[in-house]
DRENVOVEX-593544 format. One line per field, with one value per residue (C-alpha): chain; y, z, x; residue in one letter; residue number from 1. Coordinates in nm, 4 decimals. Example, Ala and Ser with C-alpha at 12.3 -4.5 7.8 and 13.67 -1.06 7.14 Angstrom:
BEGIN
chaine: A/A
Y: -0.4500/-0.1060
Z: 0.7800/0.7140
X: 1.2300/1.3670
residu: A/S
num: 1/2
//
This chain:
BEGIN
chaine: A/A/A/A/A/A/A/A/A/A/A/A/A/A/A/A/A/A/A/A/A/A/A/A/A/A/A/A/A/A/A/A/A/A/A/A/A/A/A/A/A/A/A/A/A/A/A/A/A/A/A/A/A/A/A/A/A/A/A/A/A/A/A/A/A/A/A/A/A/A/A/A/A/A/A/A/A/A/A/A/A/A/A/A/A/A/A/A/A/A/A/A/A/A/A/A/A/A/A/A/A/A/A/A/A/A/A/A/A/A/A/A/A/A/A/A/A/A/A/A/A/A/A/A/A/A/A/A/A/A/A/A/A/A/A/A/A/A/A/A/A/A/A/A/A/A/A/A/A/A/A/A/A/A/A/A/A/A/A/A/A/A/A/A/A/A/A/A/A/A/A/A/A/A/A/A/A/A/A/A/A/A/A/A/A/A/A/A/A/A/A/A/A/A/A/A/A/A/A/A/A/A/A/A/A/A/A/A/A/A/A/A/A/A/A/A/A/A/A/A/A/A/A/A/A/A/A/A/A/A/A/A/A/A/A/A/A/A/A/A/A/A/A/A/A/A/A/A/A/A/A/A/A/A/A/A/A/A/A/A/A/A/A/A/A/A/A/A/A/A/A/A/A/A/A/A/A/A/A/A/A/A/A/A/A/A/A/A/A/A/A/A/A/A/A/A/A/A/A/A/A/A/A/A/A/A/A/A/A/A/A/A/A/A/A/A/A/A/A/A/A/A/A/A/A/A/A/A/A/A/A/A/A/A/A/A/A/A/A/A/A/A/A/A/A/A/A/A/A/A/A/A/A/A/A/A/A/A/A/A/A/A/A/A/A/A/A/A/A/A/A/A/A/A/A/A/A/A/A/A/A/A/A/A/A/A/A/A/A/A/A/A/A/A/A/A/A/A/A/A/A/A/A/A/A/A/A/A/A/A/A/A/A/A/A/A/A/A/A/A/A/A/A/A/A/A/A/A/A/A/A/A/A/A/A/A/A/A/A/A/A/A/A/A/A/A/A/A/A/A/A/A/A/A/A/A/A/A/A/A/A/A/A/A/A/A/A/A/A/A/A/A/A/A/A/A/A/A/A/A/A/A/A/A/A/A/A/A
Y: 9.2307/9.4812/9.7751/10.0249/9.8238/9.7594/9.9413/10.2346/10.2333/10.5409/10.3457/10.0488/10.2018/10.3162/9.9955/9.8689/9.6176/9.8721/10.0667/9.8170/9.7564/10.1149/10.2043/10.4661/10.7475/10.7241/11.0992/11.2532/11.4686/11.4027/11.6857/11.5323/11.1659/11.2818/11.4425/11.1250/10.9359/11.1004/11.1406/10.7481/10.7159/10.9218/10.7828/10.4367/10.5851/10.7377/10.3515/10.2316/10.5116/10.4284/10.0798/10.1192/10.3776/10.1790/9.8394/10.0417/10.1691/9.8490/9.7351/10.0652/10.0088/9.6714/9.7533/10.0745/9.8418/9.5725/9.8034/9.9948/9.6449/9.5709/9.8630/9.8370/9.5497/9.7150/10.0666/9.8982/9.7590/10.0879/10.2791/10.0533/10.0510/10.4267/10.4182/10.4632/10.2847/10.1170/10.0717/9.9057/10.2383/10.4506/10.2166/10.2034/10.5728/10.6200/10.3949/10.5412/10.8607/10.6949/10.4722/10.8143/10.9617/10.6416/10.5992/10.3591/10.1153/10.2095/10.0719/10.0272/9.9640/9.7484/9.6595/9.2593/9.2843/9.3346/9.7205/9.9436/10.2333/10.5993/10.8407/11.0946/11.3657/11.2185/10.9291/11.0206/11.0154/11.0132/11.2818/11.3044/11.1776/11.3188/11.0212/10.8117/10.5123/10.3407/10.4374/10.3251/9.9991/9.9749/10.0145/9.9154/9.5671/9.3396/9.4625/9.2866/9.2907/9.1855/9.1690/9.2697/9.1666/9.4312/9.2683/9.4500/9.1735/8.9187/8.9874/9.0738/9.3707/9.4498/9.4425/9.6199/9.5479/9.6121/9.7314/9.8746/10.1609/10.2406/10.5374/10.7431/10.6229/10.5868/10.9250/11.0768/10.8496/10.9806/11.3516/11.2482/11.0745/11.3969/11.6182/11.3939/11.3461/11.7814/11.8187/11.5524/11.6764/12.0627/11.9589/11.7460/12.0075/12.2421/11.9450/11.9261/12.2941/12.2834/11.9875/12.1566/12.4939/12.2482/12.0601/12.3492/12.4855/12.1412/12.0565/12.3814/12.2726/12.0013/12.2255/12.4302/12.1226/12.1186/12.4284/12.3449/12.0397/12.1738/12.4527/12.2042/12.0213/12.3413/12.3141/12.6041/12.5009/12.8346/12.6703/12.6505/12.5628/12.7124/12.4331/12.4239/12.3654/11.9789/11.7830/11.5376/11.7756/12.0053/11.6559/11.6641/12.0339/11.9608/11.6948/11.8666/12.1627/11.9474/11.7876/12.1084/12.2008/11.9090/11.9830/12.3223/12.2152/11.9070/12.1678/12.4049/12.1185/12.0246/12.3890/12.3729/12.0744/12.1422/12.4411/12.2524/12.0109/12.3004/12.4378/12.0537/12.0323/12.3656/12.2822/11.9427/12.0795/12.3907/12.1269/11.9213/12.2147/12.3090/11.9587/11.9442/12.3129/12.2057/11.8470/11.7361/12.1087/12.0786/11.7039/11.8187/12.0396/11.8507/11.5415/11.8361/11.9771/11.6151/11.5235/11.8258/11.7433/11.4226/11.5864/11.8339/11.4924/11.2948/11.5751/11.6901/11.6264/11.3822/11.0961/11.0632/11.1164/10.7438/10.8260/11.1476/10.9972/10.7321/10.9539/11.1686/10.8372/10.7597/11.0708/11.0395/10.7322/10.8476/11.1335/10.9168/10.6938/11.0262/11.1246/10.7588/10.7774/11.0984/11.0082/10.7216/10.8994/11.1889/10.8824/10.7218/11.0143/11.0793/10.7525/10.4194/10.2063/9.8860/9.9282/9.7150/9.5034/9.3600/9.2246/9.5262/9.4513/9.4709/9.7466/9.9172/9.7535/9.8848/10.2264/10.1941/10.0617/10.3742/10.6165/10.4002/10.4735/10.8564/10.8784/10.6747/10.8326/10.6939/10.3783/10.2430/9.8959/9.7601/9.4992/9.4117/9.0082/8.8904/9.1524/9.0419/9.0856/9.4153/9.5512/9.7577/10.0541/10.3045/10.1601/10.0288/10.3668/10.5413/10.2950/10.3369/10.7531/10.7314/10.5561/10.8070/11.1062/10.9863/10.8842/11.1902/11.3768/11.1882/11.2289/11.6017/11.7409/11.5322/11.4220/11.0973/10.8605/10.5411/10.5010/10.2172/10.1108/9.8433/9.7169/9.3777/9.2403/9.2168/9.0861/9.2878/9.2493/9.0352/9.2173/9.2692/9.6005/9.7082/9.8623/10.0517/10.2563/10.4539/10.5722/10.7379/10.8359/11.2282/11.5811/11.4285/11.6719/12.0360/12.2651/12.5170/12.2578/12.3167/12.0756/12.1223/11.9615/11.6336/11.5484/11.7033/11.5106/11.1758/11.2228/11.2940/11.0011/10.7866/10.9515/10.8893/10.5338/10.5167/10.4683/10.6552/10.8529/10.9298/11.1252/11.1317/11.1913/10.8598/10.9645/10.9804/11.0863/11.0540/10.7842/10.7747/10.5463/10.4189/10.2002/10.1060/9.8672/9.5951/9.5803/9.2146/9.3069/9.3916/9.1311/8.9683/9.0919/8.9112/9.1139/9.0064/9.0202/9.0941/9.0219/9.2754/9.5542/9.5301/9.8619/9.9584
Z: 6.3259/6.1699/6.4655/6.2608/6.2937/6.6760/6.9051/7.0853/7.4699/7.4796/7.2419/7.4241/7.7490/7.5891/7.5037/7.6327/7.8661/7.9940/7.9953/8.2705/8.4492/8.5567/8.8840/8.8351/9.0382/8.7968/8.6781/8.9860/9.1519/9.4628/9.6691/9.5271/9.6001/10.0196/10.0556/9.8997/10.1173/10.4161/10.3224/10.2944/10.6021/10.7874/10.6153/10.7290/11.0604/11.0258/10.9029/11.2311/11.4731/11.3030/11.4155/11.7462/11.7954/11.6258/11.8532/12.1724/12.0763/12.0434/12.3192/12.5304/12.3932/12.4914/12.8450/12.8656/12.7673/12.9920/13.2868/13.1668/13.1267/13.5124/13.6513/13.5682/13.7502/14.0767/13.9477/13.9073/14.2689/14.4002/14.2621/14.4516/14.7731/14.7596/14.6792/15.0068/14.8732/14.5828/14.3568/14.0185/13.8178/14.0526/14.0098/13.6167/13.6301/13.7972/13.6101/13.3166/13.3979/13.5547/13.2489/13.0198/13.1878/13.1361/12.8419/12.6179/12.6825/12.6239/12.8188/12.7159/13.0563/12.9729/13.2052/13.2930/12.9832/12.7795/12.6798/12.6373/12.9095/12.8082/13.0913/12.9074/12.7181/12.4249/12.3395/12.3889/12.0530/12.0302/11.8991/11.5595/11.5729/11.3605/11.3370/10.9586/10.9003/10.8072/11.1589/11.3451/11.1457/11.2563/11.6528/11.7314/11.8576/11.7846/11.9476/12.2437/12.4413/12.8142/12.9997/13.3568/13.5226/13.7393/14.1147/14.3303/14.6748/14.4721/14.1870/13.8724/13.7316/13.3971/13.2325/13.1870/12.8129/12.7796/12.4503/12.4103/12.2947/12.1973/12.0162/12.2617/12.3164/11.9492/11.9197/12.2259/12.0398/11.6885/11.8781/11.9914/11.6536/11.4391/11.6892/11.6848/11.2912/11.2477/11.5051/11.3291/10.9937/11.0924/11.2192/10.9157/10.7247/10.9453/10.9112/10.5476/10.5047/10.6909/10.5654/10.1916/10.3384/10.4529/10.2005/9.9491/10.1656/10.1950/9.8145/9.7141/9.6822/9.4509/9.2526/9.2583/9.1906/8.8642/8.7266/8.8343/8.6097/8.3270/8.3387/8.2726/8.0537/7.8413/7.9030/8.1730/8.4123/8.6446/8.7861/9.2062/9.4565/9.7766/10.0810/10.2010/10.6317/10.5582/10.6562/10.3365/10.0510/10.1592/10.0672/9.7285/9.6879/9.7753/9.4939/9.2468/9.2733/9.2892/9.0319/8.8274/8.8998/8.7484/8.5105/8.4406/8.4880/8.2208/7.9838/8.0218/7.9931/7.6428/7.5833/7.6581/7.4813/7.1596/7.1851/7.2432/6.9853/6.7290/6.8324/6.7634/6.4475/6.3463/6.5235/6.3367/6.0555/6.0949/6.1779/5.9166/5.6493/5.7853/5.7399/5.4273/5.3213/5.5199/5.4342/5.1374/4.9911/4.9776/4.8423/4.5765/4.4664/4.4657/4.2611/4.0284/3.9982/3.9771/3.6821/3.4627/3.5767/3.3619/3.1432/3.0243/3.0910/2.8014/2.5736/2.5594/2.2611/2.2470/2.4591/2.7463/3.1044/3.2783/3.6190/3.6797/3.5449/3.7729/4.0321/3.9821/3.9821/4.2586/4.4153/4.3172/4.4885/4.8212/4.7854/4.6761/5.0218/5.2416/5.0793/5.1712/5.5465/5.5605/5.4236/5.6450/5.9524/5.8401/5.7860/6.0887/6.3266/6.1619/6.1306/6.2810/5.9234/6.1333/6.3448/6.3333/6.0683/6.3012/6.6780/6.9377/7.1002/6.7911/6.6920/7.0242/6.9785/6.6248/6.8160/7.0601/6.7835/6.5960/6.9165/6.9029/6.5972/6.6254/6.9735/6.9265/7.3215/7.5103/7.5977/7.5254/7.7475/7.6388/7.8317/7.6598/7.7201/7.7518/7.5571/7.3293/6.9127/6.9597/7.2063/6.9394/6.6985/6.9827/7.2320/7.0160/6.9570/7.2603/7.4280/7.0958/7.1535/7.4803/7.5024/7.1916/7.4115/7.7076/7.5517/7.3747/7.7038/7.8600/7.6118/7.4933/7.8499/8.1206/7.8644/8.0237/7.9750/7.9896/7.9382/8.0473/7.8804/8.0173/7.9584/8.0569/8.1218/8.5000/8.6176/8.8853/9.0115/8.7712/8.4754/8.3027/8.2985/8.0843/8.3146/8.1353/8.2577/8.1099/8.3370/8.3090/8.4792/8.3435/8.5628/8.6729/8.7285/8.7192/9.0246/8.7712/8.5523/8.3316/8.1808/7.7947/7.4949/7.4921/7.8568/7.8324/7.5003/7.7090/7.9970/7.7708/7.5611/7.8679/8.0756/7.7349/7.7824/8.1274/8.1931/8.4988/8.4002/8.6548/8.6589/8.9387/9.0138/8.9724/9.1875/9.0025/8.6940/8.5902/8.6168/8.3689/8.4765/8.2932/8.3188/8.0816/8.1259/7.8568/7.6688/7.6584/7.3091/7.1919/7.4171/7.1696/6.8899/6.5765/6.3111/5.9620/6.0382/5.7740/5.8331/6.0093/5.8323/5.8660/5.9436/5.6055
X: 10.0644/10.3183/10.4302/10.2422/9.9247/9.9660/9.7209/9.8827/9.8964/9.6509/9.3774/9.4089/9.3652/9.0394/8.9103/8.6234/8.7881/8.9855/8.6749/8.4762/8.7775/8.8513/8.6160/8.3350/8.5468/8.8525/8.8537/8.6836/8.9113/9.0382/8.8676/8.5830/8.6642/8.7386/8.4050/8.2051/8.4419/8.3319/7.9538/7.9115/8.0909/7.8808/7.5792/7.7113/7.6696/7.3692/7.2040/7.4021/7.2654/6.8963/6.8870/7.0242/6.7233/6.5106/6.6231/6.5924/6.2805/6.0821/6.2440/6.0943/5.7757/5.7606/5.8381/5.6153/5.3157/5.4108/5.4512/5.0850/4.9373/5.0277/4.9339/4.5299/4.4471/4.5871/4.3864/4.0706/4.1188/4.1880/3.9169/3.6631/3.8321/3.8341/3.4592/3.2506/2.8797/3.0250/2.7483/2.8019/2.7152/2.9570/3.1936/3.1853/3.1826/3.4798/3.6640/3.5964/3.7032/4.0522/4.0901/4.0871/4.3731/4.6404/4.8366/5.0076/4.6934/4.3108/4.0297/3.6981/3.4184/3.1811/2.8713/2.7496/2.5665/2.8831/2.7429/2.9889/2.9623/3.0045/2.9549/3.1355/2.9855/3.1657/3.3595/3.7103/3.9266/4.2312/4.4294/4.5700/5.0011/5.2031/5.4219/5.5052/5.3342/5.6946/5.8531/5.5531/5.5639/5.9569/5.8873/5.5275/5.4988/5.2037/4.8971/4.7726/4.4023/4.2898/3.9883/3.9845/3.6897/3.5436/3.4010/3.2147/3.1924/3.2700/3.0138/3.1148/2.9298/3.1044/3.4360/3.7510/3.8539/4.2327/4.4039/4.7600/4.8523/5.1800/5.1505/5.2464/5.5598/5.6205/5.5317/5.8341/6.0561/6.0007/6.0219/6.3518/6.5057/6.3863/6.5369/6.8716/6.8447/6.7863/7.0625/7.3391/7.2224/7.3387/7.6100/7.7412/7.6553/7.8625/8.1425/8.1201/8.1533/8.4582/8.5932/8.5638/8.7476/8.9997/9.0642/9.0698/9.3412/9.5508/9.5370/9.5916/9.9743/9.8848/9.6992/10.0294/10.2133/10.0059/10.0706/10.4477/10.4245/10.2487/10.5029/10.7900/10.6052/10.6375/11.0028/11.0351/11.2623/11.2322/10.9140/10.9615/10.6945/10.7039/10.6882/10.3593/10.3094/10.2109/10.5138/10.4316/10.3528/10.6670/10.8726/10.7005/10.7928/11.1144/11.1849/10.9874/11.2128/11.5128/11.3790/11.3370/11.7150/11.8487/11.6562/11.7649/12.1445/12.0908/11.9657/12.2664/12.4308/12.3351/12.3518/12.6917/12.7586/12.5816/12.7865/13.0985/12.9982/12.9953/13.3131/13.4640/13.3291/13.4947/13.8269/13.8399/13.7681/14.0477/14.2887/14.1924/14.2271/14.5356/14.6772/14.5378/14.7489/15.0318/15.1092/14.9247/15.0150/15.3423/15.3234/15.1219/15.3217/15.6063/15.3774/15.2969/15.7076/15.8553/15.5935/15.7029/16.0367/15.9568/15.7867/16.0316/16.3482/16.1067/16.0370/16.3994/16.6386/16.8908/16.9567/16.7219/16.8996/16.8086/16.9046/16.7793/16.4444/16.4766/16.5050/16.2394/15.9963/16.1957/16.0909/15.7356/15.6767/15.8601/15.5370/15.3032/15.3787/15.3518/15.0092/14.9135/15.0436/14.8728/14.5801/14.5335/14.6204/14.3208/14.1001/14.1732/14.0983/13.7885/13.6959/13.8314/13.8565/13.9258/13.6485/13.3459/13.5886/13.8150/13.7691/13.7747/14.0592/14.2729/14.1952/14.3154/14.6112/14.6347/14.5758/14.8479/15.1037/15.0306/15.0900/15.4600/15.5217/15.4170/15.6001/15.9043/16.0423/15.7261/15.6221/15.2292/15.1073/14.7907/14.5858/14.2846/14.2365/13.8413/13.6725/13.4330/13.4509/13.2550/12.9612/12.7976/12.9147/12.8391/13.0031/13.2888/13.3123/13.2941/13.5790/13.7761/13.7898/13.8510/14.1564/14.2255/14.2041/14.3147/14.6480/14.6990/14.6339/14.8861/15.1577/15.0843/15.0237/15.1119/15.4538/15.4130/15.7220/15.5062/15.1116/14.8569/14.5479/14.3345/13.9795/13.8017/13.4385/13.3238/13.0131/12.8098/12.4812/12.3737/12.4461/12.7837/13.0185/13.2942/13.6182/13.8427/14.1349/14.3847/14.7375/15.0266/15.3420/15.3601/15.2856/14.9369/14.6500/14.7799/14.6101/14.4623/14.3148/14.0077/13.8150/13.8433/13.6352/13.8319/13.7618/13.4081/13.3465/13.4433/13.2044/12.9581/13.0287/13.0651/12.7165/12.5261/12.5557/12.4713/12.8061/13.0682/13.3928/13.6161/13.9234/14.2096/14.5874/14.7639/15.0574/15.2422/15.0592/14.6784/14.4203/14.1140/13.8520/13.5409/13.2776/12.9791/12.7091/12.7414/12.3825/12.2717/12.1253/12.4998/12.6990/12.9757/12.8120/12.9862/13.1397/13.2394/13.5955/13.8716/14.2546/14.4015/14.5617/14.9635/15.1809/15.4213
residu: X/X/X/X/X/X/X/X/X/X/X/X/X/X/X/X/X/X/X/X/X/X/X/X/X/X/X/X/X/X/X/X/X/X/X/X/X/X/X/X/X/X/X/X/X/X/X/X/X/X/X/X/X/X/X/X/X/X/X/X/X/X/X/X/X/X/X/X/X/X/X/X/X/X/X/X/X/X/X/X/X/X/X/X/X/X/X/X/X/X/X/X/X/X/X/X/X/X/X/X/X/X/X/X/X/X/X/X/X/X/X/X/X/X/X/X/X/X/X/X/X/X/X/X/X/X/X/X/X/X/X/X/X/X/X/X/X/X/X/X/X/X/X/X/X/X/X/X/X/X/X/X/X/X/X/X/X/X/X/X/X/X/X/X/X/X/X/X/X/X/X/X/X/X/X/X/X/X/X/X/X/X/X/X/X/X/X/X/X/X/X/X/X/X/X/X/X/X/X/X/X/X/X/X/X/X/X/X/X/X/X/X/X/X/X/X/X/X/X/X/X/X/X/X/X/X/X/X/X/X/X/X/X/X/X/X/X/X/X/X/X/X/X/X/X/X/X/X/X/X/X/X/X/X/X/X/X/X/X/X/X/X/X/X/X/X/X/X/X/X/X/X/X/X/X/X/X/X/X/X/X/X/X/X/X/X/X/X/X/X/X/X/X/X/X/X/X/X/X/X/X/X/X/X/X/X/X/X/X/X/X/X/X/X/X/X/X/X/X/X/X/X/X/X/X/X/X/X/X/X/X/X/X/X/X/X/X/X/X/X/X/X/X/X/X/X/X/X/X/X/X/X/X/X/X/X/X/X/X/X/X/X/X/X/X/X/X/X/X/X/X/X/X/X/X/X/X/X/X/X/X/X/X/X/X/X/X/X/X/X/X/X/X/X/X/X/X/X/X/X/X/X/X/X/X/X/X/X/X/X/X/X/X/X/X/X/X/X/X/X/X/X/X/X/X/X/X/X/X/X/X/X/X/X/X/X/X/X/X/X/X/X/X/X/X/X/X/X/X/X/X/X/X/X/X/X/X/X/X/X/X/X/X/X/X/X/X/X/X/X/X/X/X/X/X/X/X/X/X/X/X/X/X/X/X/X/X/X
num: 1/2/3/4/5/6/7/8/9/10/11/12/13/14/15/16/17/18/19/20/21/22/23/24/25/26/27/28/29/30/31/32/33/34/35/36/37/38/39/40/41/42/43/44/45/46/47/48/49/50/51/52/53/54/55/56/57/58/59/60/61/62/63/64/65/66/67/68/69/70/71/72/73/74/75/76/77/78/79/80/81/82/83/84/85/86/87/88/89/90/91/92/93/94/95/96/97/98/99/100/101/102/103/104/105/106/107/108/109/110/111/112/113/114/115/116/117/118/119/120/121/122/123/124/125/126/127/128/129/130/131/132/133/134/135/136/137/138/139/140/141/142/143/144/145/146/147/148/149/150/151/152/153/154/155/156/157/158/159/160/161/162/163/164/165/166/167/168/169/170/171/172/173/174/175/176/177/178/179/180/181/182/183/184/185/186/187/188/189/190/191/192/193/194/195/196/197/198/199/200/201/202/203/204/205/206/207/208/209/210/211/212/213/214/215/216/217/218/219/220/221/222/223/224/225/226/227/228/229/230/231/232/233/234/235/236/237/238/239/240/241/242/243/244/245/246/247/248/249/250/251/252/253/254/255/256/257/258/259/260/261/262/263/264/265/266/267/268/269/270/271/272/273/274/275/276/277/278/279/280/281/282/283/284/285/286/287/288/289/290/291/292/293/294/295/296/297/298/299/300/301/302/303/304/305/306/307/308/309/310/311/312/313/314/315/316/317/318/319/320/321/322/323/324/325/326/327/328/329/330/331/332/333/334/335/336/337/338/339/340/341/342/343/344/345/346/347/348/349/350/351/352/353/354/355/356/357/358/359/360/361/362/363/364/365/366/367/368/369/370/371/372/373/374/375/376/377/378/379/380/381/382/383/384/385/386/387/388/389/390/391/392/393/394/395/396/397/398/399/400/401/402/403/404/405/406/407/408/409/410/411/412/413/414/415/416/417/418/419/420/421/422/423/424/425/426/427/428/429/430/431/432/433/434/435/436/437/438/439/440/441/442/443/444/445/446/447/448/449/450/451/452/453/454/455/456/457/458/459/460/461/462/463/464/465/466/467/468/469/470/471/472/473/474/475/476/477/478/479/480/481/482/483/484/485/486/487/488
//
């Protein structure tokens, strides 16, 4: 698959793998994502409250009919003790209208004959619950039934038949758990509301953050975020508007450099137009008065004057050879020829061997054992330059009697670093110095490859230090290399 056919990261996060992988709550916000968070929590506890109610409950139940259960046998006895002439109809009368007043069982009096006896106006009904089917399912235990026998001096006349009843009970419970559930549910509402105030008012930041981000996004750099109270947000403020300074510094910094840049490009090329008037100019010109000097010596009559047309040839070549110089020197400083041609570390040699020959009163060391055939045309480069202007720093303002250059390979932290340095013995670092476009142009050179440049008093004299990462990519990269080029 060619690059241009590869899927981009923002269609393949759209895919539908990437679809079912992401979770449901992926673009809720996160106000949104706390309250949910909190609702199903609470709802957790609400399921957890509900069957500890409903546990106790049954429980409850059970016991309340148990303890109603046990307490009719001992009624039954004391409503015919308290009888005076206990006959069997008093006797079924007055249980009957006992038995009507108990609850959580129901008793039904029944004579010998197994009639049911009503001395009541009315049988007694029960009155209508308003309590759900599904919660009376969820407490009521299984129905049970007992007969009593009812004996008057040891003859039975009738029976006491036993149901329970748990409605009741079911019914103070339900009272209670739709009080409790009315009561919780205010109060989570009362919770929720507050918990929405309060979160509006914590995230507000972020919110703020966002407009922050969107505002640098649209490249303006002014954006600032006041510290909010919350110990962990103010940190965030904190490094975003760091984060915005640096920001605004790095782009006054490329303001300054594009503006820097510009003013290079028209100081090379004044310097480079006054060369060209100043020396090619006047070898031109003296090309141009030589060749109508031979002009005029061939076209004259009579014998032709040898030597003084042997001079002027003479004198052509010695021109000819200054153009050349010249015109290798203009090349050079615009553009390294050997470089990329020729292993790295001759061409700094070459560089230093030219500085000799330019400056015949100072001395130029170069140390540059281990370094690889190249590390790339950038970094090539960049090293190349900065040796440049750091020698021509030391000779034209520090007037150094004797400069250094150095570079080698280290290896740190499991990668591999490029050290070069740069010394001199001349006036060092002068109290009222300002950086200019050389030194500028170097750190920038230098920071653009994630490199350090670092610039001291040598004591005596001034120390230039670099260092570059080496980019595995580029490591002893292998050049086509020509013979080097040997000084005339």
């Amino acid at each position: 698959m060619s690059p241009s056919q590869a899927p981009s990261p923002d269609a393949a996060a759209k895919s539908p793998a990437a679809a079912r992988a992401a979770p449901f709550w992926a673009g809720w916000p996160t106000r949104r994502r706390l309250i949910l968070t909190v609702l199903a929590i609470d709802a957790l506890a609400a399921l957890f409250s509900c069957g500890l109610i409903v546990l106790n409950a049954r429980h409850a139940v059970q016991v309340e009919m148990e303890a109603s259960l046990a307490t009719v046998e001992p009624l039954v006895a004391d409503t015919i003790r308290s009888l005076r002439t206990p006959s069997p109809d008093s006797v079924l009368h007055a249980l009957d209208l006992r038995f009507q007043t108990l609850r959580h069982v129901r008793v039904a009096i029944l004579d010998a004959a197994g009639e049911r006896v009503v001395f009541s106006p009315a049988d007694r009904e029960r009155d209508v619950r308003e309590v759900p089917d599904w919660f009376v399912w969820l407490i009521a235990p299984a129905p049970r039934q007992h007969d009593l026998p009812i004996l008057v001096r040891g003859e039975r006349i009738g029976t006491a038949a036993i149901t329970t009843e748990p409605l009741d009970e079911i019914e103070e419970v339900w009272g209670y758990a739709r009080s409790l559930a009315l009561a919780s549910l205010v109060l989570n509402l009362a919770v929720l509301a507050a918990l929405i105030v309060a979160l509006g008012r914590i995230l507000r930041p972020l919110d703020q953050l966002a407009d922050g981000l969107t505002r640098l996004e649209r490249h303006d750099y002014t954006a600032h975020i006041d510290p909010p109270d919350s110990r962990e947000l103010a940190v965030i403020a904190g490094r975003f508007n760091r984060v915005a300074g640096a920001l605004a510094e790095a782009r006054a910094a490329n303001g300054r450099l594009n503006r820097q840049l510009l003013t290079a490009q028209d100081d090379e090329r004044r310097r480079t137009a006054l060369e060209l008037h100043d020396e090619f100019g006047p070898c031109l010109f003296a090309l141009e008065a030589n060749a109508a000097s031979v002009a005029r010596l061939a076209a004259g009559e009579g014998v032709i004057d040898r030597g003084r047309l042997s001079q002027r040839a003479a004198d052509i070549g010695s021109i000819v050879g200054q153009v050349q110089t010249l015109n290798r020197d203009l090349l050079n400083r615009l553009r390294p020829h050997a470089l990329g041609e020729v292993p790295l570390a001759d061409c700094l040699n070459l560089l230093l061997r030219d500085f000799s020959r330019r400056h015949p009163g100072t001395v130029f060391e170069g140390r540059f054992e281990g370094l690889a055939r190249g590390y790339g045309d950038i970094v090539d480069l960049t090293l190349f330059r900065c040796i440049q202007e750091s020698t021509t720093n030391a000779v034209r303002h520090g007037a150094a009697a004797h400069v250094w250059a150095e570079a080698n390979e280290v290896a740190q932290d499991g990668g591999r670093l490029l050290q070069v340095s740069v010394r001199d013995d001349g006036g060092g670092i002068a109290p009222c110095h300002r950086v200019g476009l050389g030194l500028s142009g170097m750190r920038e050179r230098v920071e653009a490859l994630s490199g350090r440049f670092t610039l001291d008093n040598g004591a005596p004299g001034t120390v230039v230090r670099i260092v570059i990462p080496i980019d595995p990519e580029h490591d002893g990269e292998d050049f086509s290399v020509s013979p080097v080029p040997q000084e005339k």
